[in-house]
C-alpha positions in Angstrom: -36.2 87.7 83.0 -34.1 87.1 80.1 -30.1 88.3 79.5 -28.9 88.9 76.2 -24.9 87.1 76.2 -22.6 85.7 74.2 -24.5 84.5 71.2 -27.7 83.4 73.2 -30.3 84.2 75.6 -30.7 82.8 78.7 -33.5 82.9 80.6 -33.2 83.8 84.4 -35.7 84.3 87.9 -34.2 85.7 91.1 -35.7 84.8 94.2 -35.5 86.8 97.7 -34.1 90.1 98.2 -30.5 90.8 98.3 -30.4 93.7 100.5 -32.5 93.5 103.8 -33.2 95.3 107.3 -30.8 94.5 109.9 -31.0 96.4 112.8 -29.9 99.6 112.4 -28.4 98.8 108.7 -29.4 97.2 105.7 -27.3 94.0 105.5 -26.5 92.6 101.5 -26.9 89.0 101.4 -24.7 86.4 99.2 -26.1 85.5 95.7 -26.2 82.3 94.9 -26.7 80.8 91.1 -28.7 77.6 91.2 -27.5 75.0 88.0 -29.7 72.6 86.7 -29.0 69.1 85.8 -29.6 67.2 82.5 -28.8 68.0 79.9 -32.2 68.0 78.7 -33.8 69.6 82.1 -34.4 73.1 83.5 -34.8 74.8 86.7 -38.2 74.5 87.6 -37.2 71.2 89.5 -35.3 73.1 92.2 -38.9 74.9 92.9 -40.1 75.2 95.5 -37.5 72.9 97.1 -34.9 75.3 97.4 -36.9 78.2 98.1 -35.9 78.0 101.8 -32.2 78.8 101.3 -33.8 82.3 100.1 -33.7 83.7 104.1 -30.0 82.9 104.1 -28.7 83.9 100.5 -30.6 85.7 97.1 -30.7 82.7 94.5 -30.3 83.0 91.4 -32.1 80.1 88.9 -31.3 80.1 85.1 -31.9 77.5 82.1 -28.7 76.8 80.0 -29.1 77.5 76.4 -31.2 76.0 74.6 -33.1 74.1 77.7 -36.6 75.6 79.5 -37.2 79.1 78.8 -33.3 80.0 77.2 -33.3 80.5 73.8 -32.9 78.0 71.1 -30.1 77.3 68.8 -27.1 75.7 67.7 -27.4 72.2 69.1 -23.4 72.0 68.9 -22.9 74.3 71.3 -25.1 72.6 73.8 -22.0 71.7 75.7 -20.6 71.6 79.0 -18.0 74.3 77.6 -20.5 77.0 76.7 -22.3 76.5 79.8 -19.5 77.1 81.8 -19.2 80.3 79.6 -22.9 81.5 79.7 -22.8 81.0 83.4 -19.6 83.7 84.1 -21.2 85.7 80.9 -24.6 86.0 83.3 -22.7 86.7 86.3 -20.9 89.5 84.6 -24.3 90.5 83.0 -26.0 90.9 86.2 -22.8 93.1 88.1 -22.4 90.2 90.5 -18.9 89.9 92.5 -18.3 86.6 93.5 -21.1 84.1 94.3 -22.3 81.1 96.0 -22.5 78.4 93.3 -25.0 75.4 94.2 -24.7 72.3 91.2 -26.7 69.9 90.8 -25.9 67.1 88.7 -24.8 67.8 85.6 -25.0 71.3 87.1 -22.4 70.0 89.6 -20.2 69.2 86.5 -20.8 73.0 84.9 -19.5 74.3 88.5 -16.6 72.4 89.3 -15.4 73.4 85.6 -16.8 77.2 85.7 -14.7 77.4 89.5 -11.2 76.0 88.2 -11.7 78.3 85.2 -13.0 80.9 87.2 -11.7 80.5 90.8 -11.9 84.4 91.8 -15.7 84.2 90.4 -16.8 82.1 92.8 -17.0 82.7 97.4 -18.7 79.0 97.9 -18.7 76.2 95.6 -21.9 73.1 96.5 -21.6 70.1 94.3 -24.4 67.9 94.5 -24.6 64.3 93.5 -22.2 64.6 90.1 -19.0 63.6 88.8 -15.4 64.8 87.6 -15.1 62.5 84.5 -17.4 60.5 81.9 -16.2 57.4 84.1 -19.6 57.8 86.2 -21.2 56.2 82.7 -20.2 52.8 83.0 -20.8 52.7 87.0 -24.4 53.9 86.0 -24.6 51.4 83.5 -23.6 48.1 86.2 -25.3 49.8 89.2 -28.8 49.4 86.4 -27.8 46.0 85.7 -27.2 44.8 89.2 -30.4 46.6 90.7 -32.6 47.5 87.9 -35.8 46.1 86.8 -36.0 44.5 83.2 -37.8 48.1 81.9 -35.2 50.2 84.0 -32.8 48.6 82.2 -34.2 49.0 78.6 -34.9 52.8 79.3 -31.6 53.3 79.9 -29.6 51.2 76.9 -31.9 54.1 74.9 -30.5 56.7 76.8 -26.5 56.0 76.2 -27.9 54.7 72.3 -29.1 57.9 72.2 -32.9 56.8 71.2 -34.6 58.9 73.4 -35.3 61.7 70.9 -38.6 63.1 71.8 -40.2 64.2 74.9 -43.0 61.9 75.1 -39.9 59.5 75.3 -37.5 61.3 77.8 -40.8 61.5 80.3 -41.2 57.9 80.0 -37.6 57.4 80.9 -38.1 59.2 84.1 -41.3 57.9 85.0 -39.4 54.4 84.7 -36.7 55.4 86.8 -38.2 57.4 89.7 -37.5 55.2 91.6 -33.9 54.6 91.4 -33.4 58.4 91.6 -35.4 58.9 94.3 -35.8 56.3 97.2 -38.7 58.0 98.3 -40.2 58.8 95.1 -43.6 59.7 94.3 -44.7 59.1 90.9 -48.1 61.5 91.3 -45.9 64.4 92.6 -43.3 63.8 90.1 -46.0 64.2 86.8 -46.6 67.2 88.2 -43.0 68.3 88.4 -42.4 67.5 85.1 -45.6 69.3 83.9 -44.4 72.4 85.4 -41.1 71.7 83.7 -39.4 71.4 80.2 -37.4 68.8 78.5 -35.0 69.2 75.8 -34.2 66.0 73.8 -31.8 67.6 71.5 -29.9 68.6 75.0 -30.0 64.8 76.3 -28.9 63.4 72.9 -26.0 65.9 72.5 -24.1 64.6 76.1 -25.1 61.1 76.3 -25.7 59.4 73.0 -22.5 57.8 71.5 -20.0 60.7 71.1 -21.7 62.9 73.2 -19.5 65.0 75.4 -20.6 63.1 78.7 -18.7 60.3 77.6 -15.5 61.9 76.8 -15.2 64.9 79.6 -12.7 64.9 82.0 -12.3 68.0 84.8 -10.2 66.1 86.8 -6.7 67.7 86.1 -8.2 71.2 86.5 -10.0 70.3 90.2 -6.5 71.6 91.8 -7.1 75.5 90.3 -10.4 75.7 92.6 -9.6 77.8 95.6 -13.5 78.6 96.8 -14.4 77.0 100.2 -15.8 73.9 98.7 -19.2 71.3 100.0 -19.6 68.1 98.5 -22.8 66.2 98.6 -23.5 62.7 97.6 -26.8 59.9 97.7 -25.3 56.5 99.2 -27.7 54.7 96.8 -27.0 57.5 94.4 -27.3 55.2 90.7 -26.0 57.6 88.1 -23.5 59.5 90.3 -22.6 57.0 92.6 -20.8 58.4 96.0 -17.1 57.2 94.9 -17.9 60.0 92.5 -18.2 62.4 95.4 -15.2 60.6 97.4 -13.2 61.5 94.2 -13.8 65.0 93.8 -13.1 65.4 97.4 -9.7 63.9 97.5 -8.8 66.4 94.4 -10.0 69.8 95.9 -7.8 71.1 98.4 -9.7 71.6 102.0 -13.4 70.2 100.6 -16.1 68.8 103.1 -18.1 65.9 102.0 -21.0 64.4 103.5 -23.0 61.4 102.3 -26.5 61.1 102.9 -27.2 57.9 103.9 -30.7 57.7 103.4 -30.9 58.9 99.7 -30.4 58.6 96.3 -29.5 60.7 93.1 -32.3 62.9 94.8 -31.1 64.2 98.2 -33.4 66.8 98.0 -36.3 64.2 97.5 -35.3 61.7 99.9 -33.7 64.1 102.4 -34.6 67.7 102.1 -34.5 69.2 105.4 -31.2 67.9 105.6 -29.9 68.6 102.3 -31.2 72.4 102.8 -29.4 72.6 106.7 -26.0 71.1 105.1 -26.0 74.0 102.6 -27.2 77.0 104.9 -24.8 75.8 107.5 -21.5 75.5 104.9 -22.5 79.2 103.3 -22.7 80.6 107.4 -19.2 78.9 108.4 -17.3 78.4 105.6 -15.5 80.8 104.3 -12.2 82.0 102.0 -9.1 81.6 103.3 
């Protein structure tokens, strides 16, 4: 499905039904919109992994523009900015009151900004593995020099000098680092995850290469304005978001739970799924507003 907003069109898929039997009533569940990482990623990653957290809430998945299946356009506005716009512009679009919002990644980074602009858009607020500030850069880059291999460590000078400018070259990025983002990672069912996906290198190079707004961004002075019951979920071997990330962004929402999972990575829902998928439907069932 696709939703004509702003000055772009992004792509959408909804996933379980938002109004079900119950007894002697039909019962409307919670909607929750599922963000992608990247830049440079799209949804199809979170399939069918978070599939499961359909029984509990209806989830919303969408590309940001320009990624997957959004449209294309002007790279300049592939920013964090415009995503945080496009995502309240698709809530708006689809007649949505406030929803569950589940980040991943640079997704987490898109929701912590869209709920401090948006605090009344939003009922729960699940950041997962990500950041506040561009700071998580240079812990990436000594966490690759103290554990990397030689190649790890060449794929990802490209990435922050902004060489990896084709796709053939972002795949062989990720096939490199599998496993640091994943400690259980599994390179066969990974190829077929990315096959299933798209990449966008225009998206990558815009937020990481030198200038790129990942190295400049900073939400920390606007963390205080969020007022949704907030979850915070980091990898303790996490290499690109490493938990003091997490720790961080607790310490600056008011009344946030964080958990770190101790047996994972940047992946959580790789190395720990069952887990990952129990913290969430838990949070959404006994956390709420105050």
């Amino acid at each position: 499905m696709r939703a004509r907003i702003r000055d772009t069109e992004i792509y959408f898929d909804v996933e379980g039904a938002g109004l079900v039997a119950d007894g002697k009533r039909m019962r409307e569940k919670p909607v929750a919109f599922i963000i992608h990482g990247g830049p440079g990623g799209d949804h199809t990653g979170f399939k069918p992994g978070m599939s499961p957290l359909a029984e509990k809430m209806q989830l919303v998945y969408f590309d940001h523009r320009g990624h997957g299946r959004s449209a294309k356009g002007d790279v300049g506005k592939y920013t964090l900015d415009e995503n945080v716009e496009d995502m309240e512009a698709l809530r708006l679009h689809l007649g949505l009151g406030p929803i569950v919002s589940i980040g991943t990644s640079y997704g987490g980074m898109v929701a912590q900004a869209h709920a401090a602009r948006y605090p009344k858009s939003i009922s729960h607020l699940v950041l997962i593995v990500t950041a506040a500030h561009f700071g998580f850069n240079s812990r990436a880059r000594q966490i690759v020099a103290e554990r990397g291999t030689p190649e790890q460590k060449k794929v990802c000078d490209d990435l922050w000098a902004g060489k990896l400018d084709t796709v053939e070259k972002m795949r062989h990025f990720y096939d490199v680092m599998g496993p640091m983002y994943s400690r259980k990672f599994d390179p066969a069912a990974a190829a077929i995850s990315r096959e299933r996906g798209t990449l966008t290198p225009e998206a990558t190079l815009k937020a990481f290469a030198p200038g790129g707004f990942l190295q400049s961004y900073d939400l920390r002075p606007e963390l205080k304005n969020i007022t949704a019951p907030t979850l915070i979920l980091a990898g303790r071997h996490d290499w690109i978001c490493a938990p003091e990330f997490s720790e961080e962004i607790h310490r600056l929402i008011p009344g946030s739970d964080l958990r770190i999972f101790e047996e994972s990575s940047h992946s959580i829902r790789g190395d720990e799924p069952q887990a990952l998928l129990d913290a969430i439907a838990g949070f959404i069932v006994y956390r709420s507003r105050k």
